[in-house]
N, C-alpha and C positions, 0 to 999 in steps of 0.2 A: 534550406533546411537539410542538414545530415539523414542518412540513413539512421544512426542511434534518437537521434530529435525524434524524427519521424513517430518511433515505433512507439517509445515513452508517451510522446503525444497521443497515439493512436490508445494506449493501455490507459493512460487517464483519463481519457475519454468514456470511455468503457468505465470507469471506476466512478466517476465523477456525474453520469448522467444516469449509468445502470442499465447502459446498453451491453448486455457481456457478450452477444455474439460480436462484436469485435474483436474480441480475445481470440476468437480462430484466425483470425487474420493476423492479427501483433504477436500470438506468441505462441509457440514452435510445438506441435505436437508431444516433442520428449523432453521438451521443456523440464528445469530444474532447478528445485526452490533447496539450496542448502541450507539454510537457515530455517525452514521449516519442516525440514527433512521430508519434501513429497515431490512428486514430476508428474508430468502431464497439467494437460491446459484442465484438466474438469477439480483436480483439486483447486487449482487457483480461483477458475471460479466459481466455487461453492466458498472458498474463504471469504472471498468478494460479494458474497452473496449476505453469508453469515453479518459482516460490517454493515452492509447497507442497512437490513433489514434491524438492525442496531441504533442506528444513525443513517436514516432514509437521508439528509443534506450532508450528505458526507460528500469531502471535496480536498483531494490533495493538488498542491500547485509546489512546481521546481521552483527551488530560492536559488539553488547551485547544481550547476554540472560542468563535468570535466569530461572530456571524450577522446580517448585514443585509440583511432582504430575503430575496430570491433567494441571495448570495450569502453565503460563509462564507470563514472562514481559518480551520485547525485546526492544534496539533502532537497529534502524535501517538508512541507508540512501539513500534515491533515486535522482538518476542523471538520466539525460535525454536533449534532443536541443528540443527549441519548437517550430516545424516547423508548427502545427496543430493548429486550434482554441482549443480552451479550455473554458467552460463556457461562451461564448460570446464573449472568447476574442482571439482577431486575434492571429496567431502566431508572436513570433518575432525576432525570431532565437537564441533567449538566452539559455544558457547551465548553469541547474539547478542544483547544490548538496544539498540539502532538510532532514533533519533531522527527522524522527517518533519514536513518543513511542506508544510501544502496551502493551494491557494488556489483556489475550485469558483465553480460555479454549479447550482443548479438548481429546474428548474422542473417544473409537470406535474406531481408527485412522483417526478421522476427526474435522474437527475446528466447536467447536459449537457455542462459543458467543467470541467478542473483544468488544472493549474499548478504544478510543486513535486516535491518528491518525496522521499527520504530520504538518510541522512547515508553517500552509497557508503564516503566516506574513513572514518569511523568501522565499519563493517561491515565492510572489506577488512584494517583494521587490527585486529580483534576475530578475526578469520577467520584472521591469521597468515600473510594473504598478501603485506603488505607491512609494514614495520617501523613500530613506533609512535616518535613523536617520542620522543627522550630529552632530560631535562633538559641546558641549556647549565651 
């Protein structure tokens, strides 16, 4: 297993069971989320925190990854029931499969900066909070 494997594995883990002191291990103190415009390991996870408590079976698994180097590109996809608010919004007991692209770095053996992030319009529209396209 790569060092990039490694640490992904290491973060979904963390993600996926809601172990988050892992997260001081897989991901780099000045760590950097450009896509969500925040750094350090304690926003990531209180975001992580925010999901679970959302979607306690919340659970993403790699479909793809490409790794060069330091750096990688993944999709991924997360499921989960939305028993928890989220954002404001109540739960509704809908069961998500949610699609992400990421685009990382890391080094050390720890994630330093991503990119990306998952498919909100397809999750808002599975959620029932906004209307799904209808055929023309």
């Amino acid at each position: 297993m790569s060092e990039v494997e490694e640490v992904l594995a290491g973060i979904y883990e963390a993600v996926n069971t809601g172990n988050l002191a892992l997260l001081d291990k897989f991901v780099a103190p000045g760590y950097t989320e450009h896509s969500e415009g925040f750094q350090g390991v304690e926003p990531f996870r209180q975001q992580i925190t925010a999901f679970r408590a959302a979607f306690p079976d919340l659970r993403v698994t790699i479909d793809d990854l490409i790794t060069d180097g330091s750096r990688f590109a993944s999709r991924t996809t997360i499921t989960g029931t939305h028993t928890g608010d989220l954002m404001g919004m109540p739960a509704t007991g809908r069961r998500i499969s949610v699609e992400a692209v990421d685009i990382g770095r890391i080094e050390d053996g720890q994630a330093q900066e991503r990119w990306g992030g998952l498919n909100m319009y397809s999750m808002l529209t599975q959620l029932g909070v906004i209307p799904a396209p209808q055929p023309s």
